[in-house]
C-alpha positions in Angstrom: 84.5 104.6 109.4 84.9 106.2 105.5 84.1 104.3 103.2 84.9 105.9 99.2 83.1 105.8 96.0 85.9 105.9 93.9 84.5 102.2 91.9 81.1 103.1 92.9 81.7 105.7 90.5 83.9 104.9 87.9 82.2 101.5 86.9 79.6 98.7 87.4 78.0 99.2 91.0 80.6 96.8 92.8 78.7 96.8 96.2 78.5 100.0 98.5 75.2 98.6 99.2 76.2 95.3 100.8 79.3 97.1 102.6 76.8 99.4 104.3 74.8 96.5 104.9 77.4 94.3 106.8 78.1 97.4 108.7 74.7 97.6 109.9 75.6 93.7 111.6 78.3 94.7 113.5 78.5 93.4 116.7 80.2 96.4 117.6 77.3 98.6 119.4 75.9 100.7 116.4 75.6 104.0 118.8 78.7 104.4 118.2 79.8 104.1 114.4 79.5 106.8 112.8 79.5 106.1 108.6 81.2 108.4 106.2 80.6 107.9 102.7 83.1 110.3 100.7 81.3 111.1 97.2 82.8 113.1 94.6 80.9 116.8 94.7 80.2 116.4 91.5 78.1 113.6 91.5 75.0 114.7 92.9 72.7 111.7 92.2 74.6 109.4 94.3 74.6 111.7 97.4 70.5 112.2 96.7 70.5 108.2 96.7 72.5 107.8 99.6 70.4 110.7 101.6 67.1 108.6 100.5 68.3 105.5 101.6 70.8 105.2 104.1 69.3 108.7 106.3 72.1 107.6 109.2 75.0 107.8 107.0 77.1 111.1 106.5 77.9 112.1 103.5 81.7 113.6 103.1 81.6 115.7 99.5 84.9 115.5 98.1 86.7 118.0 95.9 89.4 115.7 94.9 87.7 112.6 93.1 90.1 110.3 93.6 91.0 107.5 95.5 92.7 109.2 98.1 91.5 112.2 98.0 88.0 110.7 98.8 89.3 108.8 101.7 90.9 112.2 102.9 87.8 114.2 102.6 86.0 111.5 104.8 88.8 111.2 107.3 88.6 115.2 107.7 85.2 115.2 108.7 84.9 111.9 111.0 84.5 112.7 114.6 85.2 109.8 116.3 88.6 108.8 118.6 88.9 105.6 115.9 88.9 106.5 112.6 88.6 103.0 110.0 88.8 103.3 106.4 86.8 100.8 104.0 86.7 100.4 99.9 83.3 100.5 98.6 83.7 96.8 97.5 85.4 95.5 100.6 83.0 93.7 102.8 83.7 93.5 106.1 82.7 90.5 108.7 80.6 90.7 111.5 82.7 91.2 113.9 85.3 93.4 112.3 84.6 96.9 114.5 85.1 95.2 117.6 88.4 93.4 116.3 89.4 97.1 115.6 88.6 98.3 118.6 90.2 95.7 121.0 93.5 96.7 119.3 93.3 100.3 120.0 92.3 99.4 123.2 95.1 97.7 123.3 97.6 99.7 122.3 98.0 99.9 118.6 98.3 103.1 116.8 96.8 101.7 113.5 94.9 98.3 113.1 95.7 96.5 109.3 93.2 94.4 108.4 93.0 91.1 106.6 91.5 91.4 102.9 90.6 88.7 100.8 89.0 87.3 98.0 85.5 84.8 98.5 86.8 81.8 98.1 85.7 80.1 95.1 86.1 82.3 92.8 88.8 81.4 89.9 92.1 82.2 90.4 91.4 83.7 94.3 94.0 82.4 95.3 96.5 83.3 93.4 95.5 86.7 93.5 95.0 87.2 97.3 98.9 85.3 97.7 99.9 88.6 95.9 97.3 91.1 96.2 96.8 91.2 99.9 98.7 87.8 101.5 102.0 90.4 101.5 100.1 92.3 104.6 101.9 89.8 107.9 102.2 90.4 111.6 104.9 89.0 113.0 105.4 87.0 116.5 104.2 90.1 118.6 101.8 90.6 116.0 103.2 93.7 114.6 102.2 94.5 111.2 104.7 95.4 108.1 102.3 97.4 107.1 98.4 97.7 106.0 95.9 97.9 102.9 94.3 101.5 102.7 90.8 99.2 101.9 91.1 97.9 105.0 93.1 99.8 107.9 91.7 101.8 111.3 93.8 104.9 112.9 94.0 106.6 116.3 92.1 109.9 115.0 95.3 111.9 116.1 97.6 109.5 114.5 96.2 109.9 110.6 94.8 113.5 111.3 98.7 114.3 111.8 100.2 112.2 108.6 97.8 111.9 106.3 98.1 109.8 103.0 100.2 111.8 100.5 98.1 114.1 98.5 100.3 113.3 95.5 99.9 110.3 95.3 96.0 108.9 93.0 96.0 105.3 93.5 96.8 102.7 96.2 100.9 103.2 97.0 99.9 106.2 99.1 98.9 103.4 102.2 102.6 101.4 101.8 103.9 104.2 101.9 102.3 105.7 104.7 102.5 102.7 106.1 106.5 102.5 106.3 106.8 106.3 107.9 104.9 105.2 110.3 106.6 102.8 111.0 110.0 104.3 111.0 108.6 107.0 113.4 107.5 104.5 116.3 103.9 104.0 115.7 102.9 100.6 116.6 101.0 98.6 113.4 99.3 95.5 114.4 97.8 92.6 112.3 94.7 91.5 113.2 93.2 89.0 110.8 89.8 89.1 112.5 89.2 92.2 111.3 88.3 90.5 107.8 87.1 92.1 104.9 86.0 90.2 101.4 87.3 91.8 98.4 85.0 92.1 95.1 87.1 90.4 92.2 87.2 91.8 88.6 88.5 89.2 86.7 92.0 88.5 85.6 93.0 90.9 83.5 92.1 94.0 86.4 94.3 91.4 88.9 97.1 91.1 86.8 97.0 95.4 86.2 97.3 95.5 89.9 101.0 93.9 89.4 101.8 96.5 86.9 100.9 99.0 89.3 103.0 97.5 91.5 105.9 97.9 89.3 105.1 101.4 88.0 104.5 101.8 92.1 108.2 100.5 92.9 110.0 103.6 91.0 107.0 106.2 92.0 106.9 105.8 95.5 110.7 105.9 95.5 110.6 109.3 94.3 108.2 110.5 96.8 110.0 108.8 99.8 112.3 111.6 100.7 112.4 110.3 104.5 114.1 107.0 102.9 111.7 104.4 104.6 111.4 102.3 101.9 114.0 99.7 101.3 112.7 99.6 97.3 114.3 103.2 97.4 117.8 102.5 97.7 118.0 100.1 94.7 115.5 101.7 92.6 118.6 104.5 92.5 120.6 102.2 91.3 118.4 102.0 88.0 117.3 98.9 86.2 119.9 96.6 87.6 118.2 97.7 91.2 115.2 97.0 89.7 116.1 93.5 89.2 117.2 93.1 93.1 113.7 94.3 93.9 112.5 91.4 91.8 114.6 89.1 93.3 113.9 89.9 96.8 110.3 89.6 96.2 110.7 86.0 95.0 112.9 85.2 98.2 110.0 86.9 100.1 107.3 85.0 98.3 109.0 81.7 99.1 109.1 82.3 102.4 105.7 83.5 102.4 104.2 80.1 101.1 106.0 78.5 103.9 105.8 80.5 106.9 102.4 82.2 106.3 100.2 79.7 104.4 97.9 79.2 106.8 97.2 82.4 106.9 96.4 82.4 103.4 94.5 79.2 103.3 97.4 77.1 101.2 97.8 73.7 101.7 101.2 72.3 101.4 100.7 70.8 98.1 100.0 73.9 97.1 103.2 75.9 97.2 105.2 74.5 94.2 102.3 76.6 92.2 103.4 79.8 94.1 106.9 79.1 94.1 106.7 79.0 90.5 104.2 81.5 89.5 106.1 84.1 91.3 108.6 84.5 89.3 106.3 85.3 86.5 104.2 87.6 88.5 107.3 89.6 89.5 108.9 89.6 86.3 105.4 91.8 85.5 106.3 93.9 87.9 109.9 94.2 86.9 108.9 94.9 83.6 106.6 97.8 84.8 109.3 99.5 86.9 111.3 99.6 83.8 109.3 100.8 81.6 108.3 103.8 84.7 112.1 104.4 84.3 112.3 104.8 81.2 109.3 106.7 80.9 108.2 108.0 84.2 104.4 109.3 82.8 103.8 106.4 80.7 101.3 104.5 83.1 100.2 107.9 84.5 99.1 108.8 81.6 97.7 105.6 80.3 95.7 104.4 83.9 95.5 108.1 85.3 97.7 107.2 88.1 
């Protein structure tokens, strides 16, 4: 598995430490899991840490210190026939390898993960209804896609589509996630293969909506292949926009319904998301326009 450095990096230690830790618990036979840790070849002290301390993990230098391009450096140089791809402040469960490898087993091309908040913390939630909780399988347990913090390969499968190289932050996975899709590849949910998110507080949370936005028009720019159904109306400028908008809030409605227990709701619980979410996508909406109207505004200001 590769595991990147990217927040290891850029802020407050958020817990490489205790995902290399859980890894060491798998009950997945530890023979055979090989660790990448991609670190930026700049930053020399963490490689000497990691080297000191952890003398069975591999250590991917990457040139590219970025998101993506540290999960690409790592990918590059695993060996193994599964190829899994952790944050370096996503936790995983004890028995998360061998949940990944019963699906390939099994037949799937790619393995999406479930991600999630600890519970407890304020606002969890809330935040893992529209963080994460948008990641479903449906009756055959196919997934609409995956979270690049938390998703496993067939080595052939992301060795021959790799994550855009254009793309810094986070919309490189849905959108990787959709051509696979549209080319046959079978996705499959499996929600044992759990992983516990670090939280940064609210104000990081609700940035993660504006990226979404500011994602929305992005993407569509990059998705020359037309697999995305944002793509379409994005074209169609703001007013486009605003169908996106709505169409989350249908999908979020049914979401709270159909998928609650999934994501731990009760039923008294779903007036809060049914009317929360049209605030949370009117974030987003307001990102995407603001993208449109000025395409390197967030770019600029988030280096995305």
């Amino acid at each position: 598995m590769v595991i990147e450095t990217v927040n290891e990096e850029t802020g407050p230690r958020t817990g490489l430490r205790d995902v290399l830790a859980a890894l060491a618990e798998q009950t997945y036979p530890q023979d055979r899991l090989e660790i990448l840790v991609a670190v930026s070849r700049e930053n020399r002290a963490l490689r000497d840490e990691l080297r000191a301390e952890y003398p069975g993990v591999r250590i991917a230098e990457a040139e590219r210190a970025t998101y993506f391009g540290m999960k690409s450096a790592g990918i590059d140089r695993a060996t193994g026939d599964i190829i899994a791809v952790l944050d370096s402040d996503t936790v995983p469960v004890p028995g998360w390898a061998e949940k990944i490898a019963s699906c390939i087993q099994a037949g799937a091309d790619v393995v999406a993960g479930k991600t999630r908040y600890a519970p407890g913390r304020s606002f969890s939630r809330t935040f893992n209804f529209f963080n994460f909780g948008y990641i479903q399988g449906d009756m055959e347990g196919r997934a609409n896609g995956f979270l690049p913090n938390n998703v496993a390969f067939r080595r052939d499968v992301i060795l021959e589509h790799p994550f855009d190289p254009q793309v810094v932050r986070s919309g490189a996975g849905h959108l990787l996630g959709h051509q696979l899709a549209a080319l046959g590849y079978r996705l499959v949910y499996e929600p044992g293969a759990r992983v516990t998110h670090n939280m940064y507080g609210v104000g990081e949370e609700l940035r993660m909506r504006v990226k979404s936005g500011y994602d929305c028009v992005y993407l569509s720019s990059l998705d020359t292949e037309r697999v995305l159904s944002e793509t379409a109306y994005v074209e169609r400028g703001g007013f486009g926009l605003s169908i996106v908008c709505a169409r989350r809030i249908v999908f979020d409605m049914r979401t709270a319904f159909q998928n609650r227990s999934d994501l731990d709701i009760s039923l008294l619980q779903i007036p809060y998301f049914l009317l929360i979410s049209p605030l949370i996508r009117g974030i987003e909406l307001v990102a995407g326009l603001i993208t449109l109207a000025k395409p390197e505004y967030f770019k600029k200001k988030y280096d995305w």
